[in-house]
N, CA, C and O atoms as a GROMACS GRO file, in nm:
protein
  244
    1UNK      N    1  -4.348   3.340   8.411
    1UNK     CA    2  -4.237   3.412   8.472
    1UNK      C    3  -4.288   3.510   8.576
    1UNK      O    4  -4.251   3.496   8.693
    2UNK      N    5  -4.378   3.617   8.541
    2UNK     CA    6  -4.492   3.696   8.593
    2UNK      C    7  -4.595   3.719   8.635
    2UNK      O    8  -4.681   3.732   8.547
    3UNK      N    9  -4.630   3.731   8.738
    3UNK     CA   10  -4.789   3.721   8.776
    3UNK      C   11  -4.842   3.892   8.762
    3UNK      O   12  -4.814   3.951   8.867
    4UNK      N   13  -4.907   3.981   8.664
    4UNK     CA   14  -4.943   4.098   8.691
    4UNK      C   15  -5.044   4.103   8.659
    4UNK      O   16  -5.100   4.050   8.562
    5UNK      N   17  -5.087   4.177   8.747
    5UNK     CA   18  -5.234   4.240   8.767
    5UNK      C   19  -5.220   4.368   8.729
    5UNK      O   20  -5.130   4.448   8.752
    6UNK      N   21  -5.326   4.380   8.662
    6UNK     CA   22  -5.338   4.495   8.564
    6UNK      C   23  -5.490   4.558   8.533
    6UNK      O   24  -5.556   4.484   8.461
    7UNK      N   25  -5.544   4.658   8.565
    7UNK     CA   26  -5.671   4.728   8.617
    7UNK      C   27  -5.630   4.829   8.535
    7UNK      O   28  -5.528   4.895   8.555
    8UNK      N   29  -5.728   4.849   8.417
    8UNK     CA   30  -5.723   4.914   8.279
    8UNK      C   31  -5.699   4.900   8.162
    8UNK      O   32  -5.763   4.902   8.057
    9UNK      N   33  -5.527   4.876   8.213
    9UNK     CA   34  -5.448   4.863   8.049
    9UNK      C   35  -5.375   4.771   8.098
    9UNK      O   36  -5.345   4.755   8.216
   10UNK      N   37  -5.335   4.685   7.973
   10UNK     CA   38  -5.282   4.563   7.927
   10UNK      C   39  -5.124   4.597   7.878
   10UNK      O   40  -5.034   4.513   7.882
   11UNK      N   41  -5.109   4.725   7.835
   11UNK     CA   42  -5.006   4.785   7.851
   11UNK      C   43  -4.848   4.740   7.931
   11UNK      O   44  -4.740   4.707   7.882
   12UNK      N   45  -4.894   4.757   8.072
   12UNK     CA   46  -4.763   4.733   8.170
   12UNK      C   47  -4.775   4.575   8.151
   12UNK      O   48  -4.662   4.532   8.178
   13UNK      N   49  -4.847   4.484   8.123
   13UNK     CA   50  -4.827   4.377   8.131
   13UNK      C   51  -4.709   4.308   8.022
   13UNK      O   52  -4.621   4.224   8.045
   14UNK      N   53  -4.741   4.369   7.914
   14UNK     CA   54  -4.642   4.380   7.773
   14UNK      C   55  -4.524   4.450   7.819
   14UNK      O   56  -4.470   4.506   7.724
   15UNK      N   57  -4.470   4.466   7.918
   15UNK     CA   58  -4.325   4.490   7.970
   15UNK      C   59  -4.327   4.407   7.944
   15UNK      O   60  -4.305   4.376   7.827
   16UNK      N   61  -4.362   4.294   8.063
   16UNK     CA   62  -4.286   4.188   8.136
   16UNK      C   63  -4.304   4.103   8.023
   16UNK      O   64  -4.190   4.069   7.991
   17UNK      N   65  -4.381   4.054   7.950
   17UNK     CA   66  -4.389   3.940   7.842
   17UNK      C   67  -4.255   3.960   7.739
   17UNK      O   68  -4.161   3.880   7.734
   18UNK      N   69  -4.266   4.084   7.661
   18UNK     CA   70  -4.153   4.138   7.630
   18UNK      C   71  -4.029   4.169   7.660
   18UNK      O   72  -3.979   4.264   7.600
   19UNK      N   73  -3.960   4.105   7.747
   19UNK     CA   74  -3.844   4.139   7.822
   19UNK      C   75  -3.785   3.960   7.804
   19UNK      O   76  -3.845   3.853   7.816
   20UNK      N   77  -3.668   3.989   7.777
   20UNK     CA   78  -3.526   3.924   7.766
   20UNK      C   79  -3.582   3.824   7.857
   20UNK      O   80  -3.686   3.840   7.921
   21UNK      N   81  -3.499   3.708   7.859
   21UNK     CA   82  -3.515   3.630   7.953
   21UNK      C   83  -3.356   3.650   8.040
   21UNK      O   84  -3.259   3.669   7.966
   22UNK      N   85  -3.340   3.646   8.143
   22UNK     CA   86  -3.231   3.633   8.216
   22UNK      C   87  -3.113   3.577   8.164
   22UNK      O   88  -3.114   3.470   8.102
   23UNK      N   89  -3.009   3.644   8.185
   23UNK     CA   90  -2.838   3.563   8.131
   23UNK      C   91  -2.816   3.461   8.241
   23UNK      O   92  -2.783   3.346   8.211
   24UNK      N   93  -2.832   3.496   8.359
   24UNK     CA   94  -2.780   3.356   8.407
   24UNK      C   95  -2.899   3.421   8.559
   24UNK      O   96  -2.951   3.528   8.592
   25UNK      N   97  -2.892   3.275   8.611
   25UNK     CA   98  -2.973   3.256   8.756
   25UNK      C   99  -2.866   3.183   8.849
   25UNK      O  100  -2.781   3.098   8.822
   26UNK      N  101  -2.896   3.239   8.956
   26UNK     CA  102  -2.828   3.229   9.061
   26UNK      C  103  -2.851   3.127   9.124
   26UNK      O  104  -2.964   3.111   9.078
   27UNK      N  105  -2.835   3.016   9.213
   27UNK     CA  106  -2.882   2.916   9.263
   27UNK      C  107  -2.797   2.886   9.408
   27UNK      O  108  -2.674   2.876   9.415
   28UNK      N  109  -2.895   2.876   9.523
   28UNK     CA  110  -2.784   2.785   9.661
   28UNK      C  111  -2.748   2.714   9.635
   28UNK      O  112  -2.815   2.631   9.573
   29UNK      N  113  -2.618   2.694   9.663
   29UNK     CA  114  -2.532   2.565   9.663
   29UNK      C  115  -2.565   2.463   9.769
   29UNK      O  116  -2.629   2.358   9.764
   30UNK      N  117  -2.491   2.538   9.884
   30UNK     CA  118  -2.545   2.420   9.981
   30UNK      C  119  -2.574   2.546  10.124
   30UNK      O  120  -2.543   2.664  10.108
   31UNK      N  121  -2.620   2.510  10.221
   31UNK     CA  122  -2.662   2.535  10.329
   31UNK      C  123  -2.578   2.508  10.437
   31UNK      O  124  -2.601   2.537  10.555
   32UNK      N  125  -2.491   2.458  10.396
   32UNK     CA  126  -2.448   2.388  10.549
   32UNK      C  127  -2.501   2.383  10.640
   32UNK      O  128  -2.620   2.415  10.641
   33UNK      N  129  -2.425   2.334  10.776
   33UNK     CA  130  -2.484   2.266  10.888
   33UNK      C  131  -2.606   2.387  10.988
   33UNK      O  132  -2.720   2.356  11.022
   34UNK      N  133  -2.551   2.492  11.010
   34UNK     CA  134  -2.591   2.598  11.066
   34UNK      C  135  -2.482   2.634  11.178
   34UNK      O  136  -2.510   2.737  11.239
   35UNK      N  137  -2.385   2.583  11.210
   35UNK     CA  138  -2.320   2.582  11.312
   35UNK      C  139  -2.228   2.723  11.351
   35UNK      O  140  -2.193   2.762  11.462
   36UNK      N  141  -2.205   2.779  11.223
   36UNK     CA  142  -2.125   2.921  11.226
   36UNK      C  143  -2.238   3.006  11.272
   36UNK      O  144  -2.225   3.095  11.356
   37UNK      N  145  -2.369   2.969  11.204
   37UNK     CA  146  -2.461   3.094  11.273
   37UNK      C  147  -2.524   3.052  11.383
   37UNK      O  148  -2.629   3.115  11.396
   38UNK      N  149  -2.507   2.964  11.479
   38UNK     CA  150  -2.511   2.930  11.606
   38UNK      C  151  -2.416   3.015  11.684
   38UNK      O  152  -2.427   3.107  11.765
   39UNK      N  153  -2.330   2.956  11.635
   39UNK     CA  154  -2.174   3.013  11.681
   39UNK      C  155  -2.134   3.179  11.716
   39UNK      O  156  -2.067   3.242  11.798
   40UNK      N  157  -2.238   3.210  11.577
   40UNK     CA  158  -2.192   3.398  11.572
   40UNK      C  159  -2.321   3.402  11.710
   40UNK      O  160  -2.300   3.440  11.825
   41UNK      N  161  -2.444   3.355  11.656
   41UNK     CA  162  -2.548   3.402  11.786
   41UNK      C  163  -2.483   3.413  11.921
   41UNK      O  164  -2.455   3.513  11.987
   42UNK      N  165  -2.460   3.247  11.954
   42UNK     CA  166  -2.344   3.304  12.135
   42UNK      C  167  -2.276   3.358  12.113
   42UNK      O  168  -2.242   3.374  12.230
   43UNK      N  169  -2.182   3.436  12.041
   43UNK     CA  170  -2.073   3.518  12.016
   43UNK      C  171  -2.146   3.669  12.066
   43UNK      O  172  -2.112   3.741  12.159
   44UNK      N  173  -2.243   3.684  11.981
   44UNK     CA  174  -2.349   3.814  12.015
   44UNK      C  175  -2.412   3.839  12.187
   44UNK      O  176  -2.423   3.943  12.253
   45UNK      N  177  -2.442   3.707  12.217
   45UNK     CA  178  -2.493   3.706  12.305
   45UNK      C  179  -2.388   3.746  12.451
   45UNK      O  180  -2.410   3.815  12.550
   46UNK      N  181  -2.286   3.677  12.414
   46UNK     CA  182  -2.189   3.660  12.503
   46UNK      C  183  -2.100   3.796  12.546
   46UNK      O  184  -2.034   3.821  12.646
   47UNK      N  185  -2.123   3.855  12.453
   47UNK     CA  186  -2.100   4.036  12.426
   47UNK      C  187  -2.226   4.121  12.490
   47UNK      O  188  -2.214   4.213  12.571
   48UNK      N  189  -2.308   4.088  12.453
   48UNK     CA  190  -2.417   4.144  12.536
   48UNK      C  191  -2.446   4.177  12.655
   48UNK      O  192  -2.490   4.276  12.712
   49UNK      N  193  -2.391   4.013  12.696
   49UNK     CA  194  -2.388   4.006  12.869
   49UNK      C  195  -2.254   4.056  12.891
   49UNK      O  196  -2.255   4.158  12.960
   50UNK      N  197  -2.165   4.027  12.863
   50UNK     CA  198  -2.047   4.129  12.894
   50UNK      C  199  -2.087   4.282  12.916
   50UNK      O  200  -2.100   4.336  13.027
   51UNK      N  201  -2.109   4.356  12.764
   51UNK     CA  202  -2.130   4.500  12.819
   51UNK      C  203  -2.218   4.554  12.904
   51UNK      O  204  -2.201   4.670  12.941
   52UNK      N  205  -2.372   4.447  12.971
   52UNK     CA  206  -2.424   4.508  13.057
   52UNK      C  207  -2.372   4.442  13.154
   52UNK      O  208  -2.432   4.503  13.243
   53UNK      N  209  -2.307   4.363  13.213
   53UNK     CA  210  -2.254   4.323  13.322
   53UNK      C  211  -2.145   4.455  13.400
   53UNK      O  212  -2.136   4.507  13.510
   54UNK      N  213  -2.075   4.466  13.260
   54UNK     CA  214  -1.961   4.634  13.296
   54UNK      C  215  -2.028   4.707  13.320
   54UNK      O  216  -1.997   4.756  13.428
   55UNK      N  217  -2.138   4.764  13.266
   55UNK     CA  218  -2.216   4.880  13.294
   55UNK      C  219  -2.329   4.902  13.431
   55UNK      O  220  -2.366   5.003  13.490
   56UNK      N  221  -2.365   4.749  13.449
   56UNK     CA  222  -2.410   4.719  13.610
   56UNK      C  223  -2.300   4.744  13.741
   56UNK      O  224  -2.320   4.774  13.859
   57UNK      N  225  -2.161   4.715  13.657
   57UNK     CA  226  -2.100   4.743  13.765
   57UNK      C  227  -2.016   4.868  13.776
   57UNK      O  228  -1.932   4.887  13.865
   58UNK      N  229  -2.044   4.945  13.686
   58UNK     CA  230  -1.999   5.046  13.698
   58UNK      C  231  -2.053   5.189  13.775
   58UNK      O  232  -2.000   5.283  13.834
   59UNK      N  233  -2.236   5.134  13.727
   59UNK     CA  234  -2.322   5.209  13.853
   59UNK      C  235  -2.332   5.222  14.003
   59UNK      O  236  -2.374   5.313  14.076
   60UNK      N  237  -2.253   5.040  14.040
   60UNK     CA  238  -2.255   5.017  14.174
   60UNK      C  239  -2.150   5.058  14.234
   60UNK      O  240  -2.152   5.036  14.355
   61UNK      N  241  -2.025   5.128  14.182
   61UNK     CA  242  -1.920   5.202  14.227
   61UNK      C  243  -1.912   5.322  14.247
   61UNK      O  244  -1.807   5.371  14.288
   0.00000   0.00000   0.00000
């Protein structure tokens, strides 16, 4: 379950051996395609260039 390294005492290691095992584990379902977080990226991007585009042109006025 544990990998500890332990320099002295054997002690802290007897936590982890001693300890419950987990009620439940969590697991990914699925991954999907990636396409929403494509999607949000140009979304970000597309905002980006927007607010420095306003702000380029707001200097030149």
């Amino acid at each position: 379950m544990f990998d500890v390294a332990v320099i002295g005492n054997e002690a802290a290691a007897q936590v982890f051996v001693n300890a419950p095992e987990p009620i439940a584990v969590g697991n990914i379902v699925g991954k999907g395609s990636g396409f929403l977080k494509w999607l949000l990226l140009l979304l970000i991007l597309i905002v980006i260039f927007w607010i420095l585009r306003l702000l380029l042109k707001r200097k030149t006025l």
